[in-house]
N, C-alpha and C positions, 0 to 999 in steps of 0.2 A: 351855527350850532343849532340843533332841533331844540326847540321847545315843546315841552308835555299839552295834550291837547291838539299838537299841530293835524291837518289829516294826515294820511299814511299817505296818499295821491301824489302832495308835492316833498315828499323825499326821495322818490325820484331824481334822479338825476338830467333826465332830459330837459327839465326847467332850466334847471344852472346853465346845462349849456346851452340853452337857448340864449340866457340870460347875457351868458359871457361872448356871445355870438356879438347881440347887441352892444355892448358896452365895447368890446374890443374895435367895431366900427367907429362909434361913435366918439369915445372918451366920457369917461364920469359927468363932466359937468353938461355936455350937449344930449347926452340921454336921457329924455323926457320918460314919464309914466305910460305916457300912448305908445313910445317905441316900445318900451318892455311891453306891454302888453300887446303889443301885433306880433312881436318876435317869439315869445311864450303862448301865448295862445291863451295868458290867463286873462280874467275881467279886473280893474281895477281891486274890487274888492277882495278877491282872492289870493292879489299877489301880495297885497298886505297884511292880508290874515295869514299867508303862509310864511311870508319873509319877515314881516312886522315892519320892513322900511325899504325903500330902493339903496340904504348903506348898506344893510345888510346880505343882503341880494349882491353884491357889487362885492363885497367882502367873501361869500361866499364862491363867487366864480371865481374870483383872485387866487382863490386857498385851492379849489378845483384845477386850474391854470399852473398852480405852482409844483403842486406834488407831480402831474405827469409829468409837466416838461424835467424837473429837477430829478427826474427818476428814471428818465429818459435819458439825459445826461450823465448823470454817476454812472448808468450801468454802460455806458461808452468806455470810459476812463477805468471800470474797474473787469475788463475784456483781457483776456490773454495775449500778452503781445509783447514789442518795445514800445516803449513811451512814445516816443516823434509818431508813430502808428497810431496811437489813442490819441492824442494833442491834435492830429488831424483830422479823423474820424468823427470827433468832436469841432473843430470848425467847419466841417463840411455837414454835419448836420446841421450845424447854425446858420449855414449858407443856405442850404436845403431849406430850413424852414424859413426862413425871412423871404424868401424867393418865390418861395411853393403856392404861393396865390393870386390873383389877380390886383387885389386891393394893396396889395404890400402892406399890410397895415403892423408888421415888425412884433415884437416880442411883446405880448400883453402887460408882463410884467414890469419889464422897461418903460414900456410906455405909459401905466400906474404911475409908476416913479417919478417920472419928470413932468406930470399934471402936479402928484398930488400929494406928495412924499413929506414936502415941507409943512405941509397940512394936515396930514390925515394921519396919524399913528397908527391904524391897522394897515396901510398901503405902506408905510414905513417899515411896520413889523414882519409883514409877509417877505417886502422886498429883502430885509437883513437875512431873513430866515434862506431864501435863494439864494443868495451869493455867500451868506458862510457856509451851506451845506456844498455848492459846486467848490469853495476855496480851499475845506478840509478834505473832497475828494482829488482834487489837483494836486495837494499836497503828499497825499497818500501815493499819489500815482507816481509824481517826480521821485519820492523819498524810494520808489520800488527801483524808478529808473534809474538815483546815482548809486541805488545797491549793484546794479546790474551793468554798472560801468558807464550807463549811457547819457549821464549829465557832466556839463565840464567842469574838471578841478576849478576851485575857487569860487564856484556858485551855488547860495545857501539855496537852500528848500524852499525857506519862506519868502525870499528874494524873488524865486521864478518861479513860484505859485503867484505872488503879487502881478508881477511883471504879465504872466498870463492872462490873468483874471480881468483884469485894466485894458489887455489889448484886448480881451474876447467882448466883452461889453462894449468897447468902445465899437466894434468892425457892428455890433448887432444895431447900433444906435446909428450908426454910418450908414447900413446896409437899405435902413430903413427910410433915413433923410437923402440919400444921394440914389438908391435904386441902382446899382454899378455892378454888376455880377461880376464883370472884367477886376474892377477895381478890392471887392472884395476875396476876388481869387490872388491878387497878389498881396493884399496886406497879410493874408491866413499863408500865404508862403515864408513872410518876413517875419511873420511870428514865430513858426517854428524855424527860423535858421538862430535862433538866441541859443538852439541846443546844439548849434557845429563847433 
């Protein structure tokens, strides 16, 4: 969040993402003062008159991190179409980007989660803030699909929104620890046959 007095230099955005550059490499606890400051370009003393702390900093790329990818995603799922079309579109992004680098280094936020989650109440907070906004968009999307005929009798909303939401994090947290494009392309098939 800015703070009054800050300069106008570092509200910019290119800090952050330098910032989240680093910290996405590294993990919270292995990023040192010296890396953010070779990654940003700032001096020591800069990057703590702008950010006040390296939590902050770390906080602020997380919240950067969360809104495009999560805005990236809702606007998958709320695409013209059938459902099974969205549900896949959105694994195949998931695939896409877990894949799309050399470092593999998996979904920022996820990987947030599982350093620091039990720790850190704002890695906590962000992280909730992700998955209920993807879980009430999944919900939206099925709730359109059993209007439109294309979920099966007998399965609720909330059921195969859960059901979803549990497989897609899990293949991103997979994707990331096993490296399997093969193996990922079959789990994101087995998810969507829950809607045959």
């Amino acid at each position: 969040m800015s703070k009054s007095g800050r300069p106008r230099e570092f509200e910019d955005t290119t800090v952050i993402d330098a910032a989240m550059e680093v910290f996405w490499k590294n993990g919270y606890e292995a990023c040192s003062t010296d890396d953010l400051c070779k990654g940003t370009g700032l001096g020591r003393g800069s990057l703590y008159n702008a950010f006040g702390s390296k939590h902050e900093l770390y906080e602020q790329a997380l919240l950067r991190y969360h809104r495009a990818g999560i805005d990236a995603q809702i606007d998958i799922l709320r695409r013209p179409g059938r459902l099974r079309e969205r549900l896949r579109a959105l694994l195949e992004w998931a695939i896409r980007e877990d894949f799309s680098d050399a470092g593999r280094r998996g979904c920022l936020i996820i990987n947030a989660a599982m350093e620091r989650a039990q720790k850190d109440p704002a890695v906590e907070r962000i992280f909730k803030q992700h998955v209920d906004r993807l879980g009430q968009a999944l919900s939206e999307a099925i709730e359109e699909g059993r209007n439109a005929g294309e979920v099966p009798s007998g399965r609720r909303t909330s059921e195969l929104a859960a059901l979803f939401l549990s497989s897609y994090y899990g293949l991103r947290v997979l994707n990331a620890a096993a490296q399997n494009r093969g193996m990922a392309d079959q789990v994101a098939e087995g998810v969507l046959n829950v809607l045959n």
